[in-house]
Residue frames relative to the residue before (quaternion, step in Angstrom):
aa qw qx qy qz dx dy dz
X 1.0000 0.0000 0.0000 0.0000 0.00 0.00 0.00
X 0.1954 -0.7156 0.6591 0.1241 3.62 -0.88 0.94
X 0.1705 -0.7183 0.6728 0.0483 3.97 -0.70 1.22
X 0.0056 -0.6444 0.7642 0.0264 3.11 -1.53 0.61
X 0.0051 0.7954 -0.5995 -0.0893 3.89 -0.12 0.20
X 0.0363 -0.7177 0.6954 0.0046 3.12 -1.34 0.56
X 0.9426 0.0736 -0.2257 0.2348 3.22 -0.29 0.58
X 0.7449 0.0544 -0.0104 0.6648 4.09 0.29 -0.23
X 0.8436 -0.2268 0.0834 0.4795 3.49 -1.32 -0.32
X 0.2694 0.6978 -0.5696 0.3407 3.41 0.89 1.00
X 0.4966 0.6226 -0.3403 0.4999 3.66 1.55 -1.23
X 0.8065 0.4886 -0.1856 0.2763 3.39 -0.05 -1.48
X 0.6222 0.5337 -0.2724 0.5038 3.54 1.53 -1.10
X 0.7442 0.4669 -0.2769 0.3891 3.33 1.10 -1.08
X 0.6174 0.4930 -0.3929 0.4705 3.25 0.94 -0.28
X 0.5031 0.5886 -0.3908 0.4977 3.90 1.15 -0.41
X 0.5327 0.6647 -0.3407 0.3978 3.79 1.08 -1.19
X 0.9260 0.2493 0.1029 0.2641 2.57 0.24 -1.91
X 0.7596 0.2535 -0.1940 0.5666 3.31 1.70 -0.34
X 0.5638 0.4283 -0.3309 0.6239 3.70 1.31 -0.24
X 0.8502 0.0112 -0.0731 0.5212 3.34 -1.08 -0.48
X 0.1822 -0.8733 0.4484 -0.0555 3.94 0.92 0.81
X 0.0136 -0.8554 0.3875 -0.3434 3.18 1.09 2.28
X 0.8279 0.2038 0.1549 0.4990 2.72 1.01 -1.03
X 0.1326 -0.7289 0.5894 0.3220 4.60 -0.66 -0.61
X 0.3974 -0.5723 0.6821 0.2221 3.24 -1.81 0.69
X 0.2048 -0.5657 0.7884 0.1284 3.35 -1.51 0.71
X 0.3458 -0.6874 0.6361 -0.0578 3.52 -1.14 2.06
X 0.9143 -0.0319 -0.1697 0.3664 3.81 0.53 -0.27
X 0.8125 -0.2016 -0.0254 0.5463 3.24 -1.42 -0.17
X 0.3923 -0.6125 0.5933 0.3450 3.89 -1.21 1.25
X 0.1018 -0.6667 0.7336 -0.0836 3.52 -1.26 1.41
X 0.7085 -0.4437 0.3391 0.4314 3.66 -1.56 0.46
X 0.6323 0.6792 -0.1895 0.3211 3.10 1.33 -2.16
X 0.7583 0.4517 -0.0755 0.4641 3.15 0.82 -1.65
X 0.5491 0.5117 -0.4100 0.5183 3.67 1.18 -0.35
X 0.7126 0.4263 -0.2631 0.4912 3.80 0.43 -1.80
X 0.3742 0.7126 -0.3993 0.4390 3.67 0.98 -0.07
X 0.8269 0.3459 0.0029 0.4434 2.63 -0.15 -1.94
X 0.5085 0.4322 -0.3290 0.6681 4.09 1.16 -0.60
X 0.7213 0.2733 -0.4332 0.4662 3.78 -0.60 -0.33
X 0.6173 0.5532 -0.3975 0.3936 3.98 0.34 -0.96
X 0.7999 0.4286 -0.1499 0.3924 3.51 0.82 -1.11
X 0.6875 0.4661 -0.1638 0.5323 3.37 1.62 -0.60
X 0.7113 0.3173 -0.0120 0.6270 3.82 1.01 -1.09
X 0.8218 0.2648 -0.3210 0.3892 3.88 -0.07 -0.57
X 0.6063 -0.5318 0.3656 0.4647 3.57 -1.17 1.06
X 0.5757 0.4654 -0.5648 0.3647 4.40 0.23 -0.63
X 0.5623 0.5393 -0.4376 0.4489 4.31 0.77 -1.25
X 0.5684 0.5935 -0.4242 0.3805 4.00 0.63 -0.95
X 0.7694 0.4006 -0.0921 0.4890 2.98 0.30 -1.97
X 0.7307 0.4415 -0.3115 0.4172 3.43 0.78 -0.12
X 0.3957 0.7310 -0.2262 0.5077 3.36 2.12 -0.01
X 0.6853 0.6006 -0.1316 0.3904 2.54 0.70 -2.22
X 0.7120 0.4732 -0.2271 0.4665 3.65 0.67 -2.14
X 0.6345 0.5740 -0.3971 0.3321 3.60 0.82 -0.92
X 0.6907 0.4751 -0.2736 0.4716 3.97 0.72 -1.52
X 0.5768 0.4449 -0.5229 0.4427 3.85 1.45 -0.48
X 0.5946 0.5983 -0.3514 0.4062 3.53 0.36 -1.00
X 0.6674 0.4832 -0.2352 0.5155 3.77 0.77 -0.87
X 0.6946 0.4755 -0.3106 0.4415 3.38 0.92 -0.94
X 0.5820 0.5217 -0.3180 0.5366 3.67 1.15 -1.19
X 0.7671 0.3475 -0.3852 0.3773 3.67 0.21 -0.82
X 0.3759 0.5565 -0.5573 0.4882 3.87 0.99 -0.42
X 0.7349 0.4277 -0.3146 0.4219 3.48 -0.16 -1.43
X 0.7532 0.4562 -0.2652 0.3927 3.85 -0.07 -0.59
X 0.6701 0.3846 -0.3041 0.5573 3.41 1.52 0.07
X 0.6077 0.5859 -0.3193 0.4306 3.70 1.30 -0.15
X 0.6101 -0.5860 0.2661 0.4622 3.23 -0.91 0.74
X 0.5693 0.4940 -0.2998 0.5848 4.06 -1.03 0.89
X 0.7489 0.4030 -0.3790 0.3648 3.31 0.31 -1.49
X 0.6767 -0.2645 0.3776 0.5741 4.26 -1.96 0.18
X 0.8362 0.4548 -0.2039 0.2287 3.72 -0.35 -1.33
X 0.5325 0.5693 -0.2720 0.5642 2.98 1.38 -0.40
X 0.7055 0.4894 -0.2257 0.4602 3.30 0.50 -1.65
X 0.6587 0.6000 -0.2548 0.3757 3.83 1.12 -1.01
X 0.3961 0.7800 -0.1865 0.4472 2.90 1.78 -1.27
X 0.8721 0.1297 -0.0873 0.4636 3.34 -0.07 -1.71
X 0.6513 0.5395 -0.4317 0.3136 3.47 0.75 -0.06
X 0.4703 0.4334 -0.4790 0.6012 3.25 1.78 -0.10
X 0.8206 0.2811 -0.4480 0.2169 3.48 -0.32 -0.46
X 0.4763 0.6222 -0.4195 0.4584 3.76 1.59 0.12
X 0.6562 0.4567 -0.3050 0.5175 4.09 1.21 -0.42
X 0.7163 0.4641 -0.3161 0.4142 3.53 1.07 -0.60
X 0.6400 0.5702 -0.2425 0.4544 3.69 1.22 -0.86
X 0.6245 0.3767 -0.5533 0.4024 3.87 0.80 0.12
X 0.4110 0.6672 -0.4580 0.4196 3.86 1.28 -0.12
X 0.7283 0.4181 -0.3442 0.4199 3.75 0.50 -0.43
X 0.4047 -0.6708 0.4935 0.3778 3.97 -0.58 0.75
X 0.9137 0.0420 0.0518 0.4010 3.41 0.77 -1.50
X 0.1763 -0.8658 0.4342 0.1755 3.54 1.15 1.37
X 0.5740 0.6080 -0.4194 0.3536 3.80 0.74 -0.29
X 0.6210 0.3815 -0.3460 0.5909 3.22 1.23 -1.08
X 0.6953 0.5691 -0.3585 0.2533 3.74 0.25 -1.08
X 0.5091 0.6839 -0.2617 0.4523 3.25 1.58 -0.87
X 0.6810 0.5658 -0.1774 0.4298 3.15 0.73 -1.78
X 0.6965 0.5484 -0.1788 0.4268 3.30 0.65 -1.21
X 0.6555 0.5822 -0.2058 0.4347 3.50 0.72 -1.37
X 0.8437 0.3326 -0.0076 0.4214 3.16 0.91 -1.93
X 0.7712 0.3967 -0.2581 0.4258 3.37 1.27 -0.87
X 0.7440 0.4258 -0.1751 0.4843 3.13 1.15 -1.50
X 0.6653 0.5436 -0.2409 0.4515 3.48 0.41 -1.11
X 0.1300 -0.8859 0.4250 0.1331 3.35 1.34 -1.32
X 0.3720 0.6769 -0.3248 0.5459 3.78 2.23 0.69
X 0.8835 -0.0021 -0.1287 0.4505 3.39 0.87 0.25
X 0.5039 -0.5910 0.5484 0.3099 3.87 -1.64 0.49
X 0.4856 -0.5034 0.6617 0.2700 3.58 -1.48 0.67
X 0.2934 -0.7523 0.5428 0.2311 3.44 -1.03 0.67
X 0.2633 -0.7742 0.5312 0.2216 3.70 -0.32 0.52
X 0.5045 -0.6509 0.3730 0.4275 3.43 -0.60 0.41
X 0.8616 0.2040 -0.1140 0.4507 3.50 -0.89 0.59
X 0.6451 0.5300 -0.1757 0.5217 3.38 1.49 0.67
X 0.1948 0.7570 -0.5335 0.3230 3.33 1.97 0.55
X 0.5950 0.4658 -0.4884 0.4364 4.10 0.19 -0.91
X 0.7122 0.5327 -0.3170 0.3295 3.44 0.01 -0.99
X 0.6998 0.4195 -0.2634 0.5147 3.70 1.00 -1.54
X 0.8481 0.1400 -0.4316 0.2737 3.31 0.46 -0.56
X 0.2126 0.6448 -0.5860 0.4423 4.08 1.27 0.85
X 0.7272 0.3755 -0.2502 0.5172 3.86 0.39 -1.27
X 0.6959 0.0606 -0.3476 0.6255 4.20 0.12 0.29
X 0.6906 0.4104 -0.5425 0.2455 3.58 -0.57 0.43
X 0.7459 0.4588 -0.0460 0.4806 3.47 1.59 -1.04
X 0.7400 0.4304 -0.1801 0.4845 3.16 0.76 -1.52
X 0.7435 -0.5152 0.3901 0.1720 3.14 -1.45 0.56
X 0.6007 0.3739 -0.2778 0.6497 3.63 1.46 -0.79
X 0.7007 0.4241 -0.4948 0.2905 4.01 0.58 -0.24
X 0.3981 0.6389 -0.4070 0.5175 3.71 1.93 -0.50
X 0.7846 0.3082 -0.3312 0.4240 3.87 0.01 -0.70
X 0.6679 0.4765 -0.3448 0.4559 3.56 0.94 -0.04
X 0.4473 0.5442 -0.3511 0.6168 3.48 1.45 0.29
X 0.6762 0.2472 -0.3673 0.5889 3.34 0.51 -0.86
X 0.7100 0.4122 -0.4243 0.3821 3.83 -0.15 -0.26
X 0.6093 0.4102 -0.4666 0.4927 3.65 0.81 -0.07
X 0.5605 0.5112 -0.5539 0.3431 4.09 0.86 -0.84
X 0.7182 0.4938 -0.3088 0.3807 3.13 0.25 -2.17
X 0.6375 0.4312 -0.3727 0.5184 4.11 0.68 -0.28
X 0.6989 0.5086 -0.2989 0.4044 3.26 0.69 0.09
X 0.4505 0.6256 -0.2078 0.6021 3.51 1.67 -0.92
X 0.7934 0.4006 -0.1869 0.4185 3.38 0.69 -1.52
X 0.5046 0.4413 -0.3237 0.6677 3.98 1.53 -0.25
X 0.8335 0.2342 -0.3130 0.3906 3.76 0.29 -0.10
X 0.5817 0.4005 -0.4108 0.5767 3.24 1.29 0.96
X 0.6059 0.5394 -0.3148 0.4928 3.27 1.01 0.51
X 0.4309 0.4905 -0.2790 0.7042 3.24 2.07 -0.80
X 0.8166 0.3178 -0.3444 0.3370 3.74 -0.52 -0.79
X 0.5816 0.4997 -0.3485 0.5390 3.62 1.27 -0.73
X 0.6320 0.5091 -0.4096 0.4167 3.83 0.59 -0.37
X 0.5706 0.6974 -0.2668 0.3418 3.12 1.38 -1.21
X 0.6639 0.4029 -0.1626 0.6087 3.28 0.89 -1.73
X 0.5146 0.5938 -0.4278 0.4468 4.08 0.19 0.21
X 0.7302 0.1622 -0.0600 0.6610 3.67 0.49 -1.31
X 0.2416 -0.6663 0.6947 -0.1225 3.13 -0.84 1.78
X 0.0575 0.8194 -0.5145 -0.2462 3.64 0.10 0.02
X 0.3048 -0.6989 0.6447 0.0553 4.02 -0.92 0.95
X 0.2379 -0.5566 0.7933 -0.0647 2.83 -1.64 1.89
């Protein structure tokens, strides 16, 4: 990966790229032809681009693993959703609601977490359910602030 950040935590990711888990190089100044074909031959042709290849498909390989069943992420996965679900009285309704009506979220099938979260992070029906959860959100925080201005409280 060749990073060029420009602006917020764009700084911070590249420098993770390129000096922590060292996947990838940061280009630090003005982007020039020189400094681009530079930076494209280093990564493609010289033995550091290999080794910097190489570290990348491990990193790819570990994270495949960490999303399969077994794997840290997975396992994190459910233990966040096994700590968050005794908070709900009635997850059937809540489920319903979330997923059918509201239409802001995916039932999780068992053994099919890779899929749900590939299908709202990627797919095209999880993008419109983002936008239907903001604009539902906007609409609960204009309902909060209009409530707000309502109860005036008097000393």
């Amino acid at each position: 990966m060749i990073c060029r950040p420009f602006s917020g935590d764009q700084k911070i990711i590249s420098r993770y790229v390129s000096h922590v888990w060292r996947v990838g190089i940061e280009l630090e100044n003005v982007i020039e032809r020189g400094e681009i074909e530079r930076a494209i031959k280093l990564m493609m042709v010289e033995k550091e681009g290999e080794e910097i290849r190489q570290r990348a498909a491990d990193v790819k390989l570990e994270l495949q693993l960490s999303v399969q069943k077994g794997g840290s992420s997975y396992n994190s996965l459910n233990e966040l959703v096994e700590f968050i679900v005794p908070f709900f009285g009635d997850q059937n309704l809540n489920v319903r609601y979330v997923c059918d009506v509201w239409n802001v979220g995916l039932e999780l099938e068992s053994g099919k977490i890779e899929k749900a979260i590939r299908k709202l992070m990627v797919d095209r029906e999880g993008e419109e359910m983002r936008k239907r959860a903001k604009h539902l959100k906007q609409k609960v925080d204009m309902s909060l602030k209009e409530a707000r201005l309502l109860f005036i409280p008097r000393f």
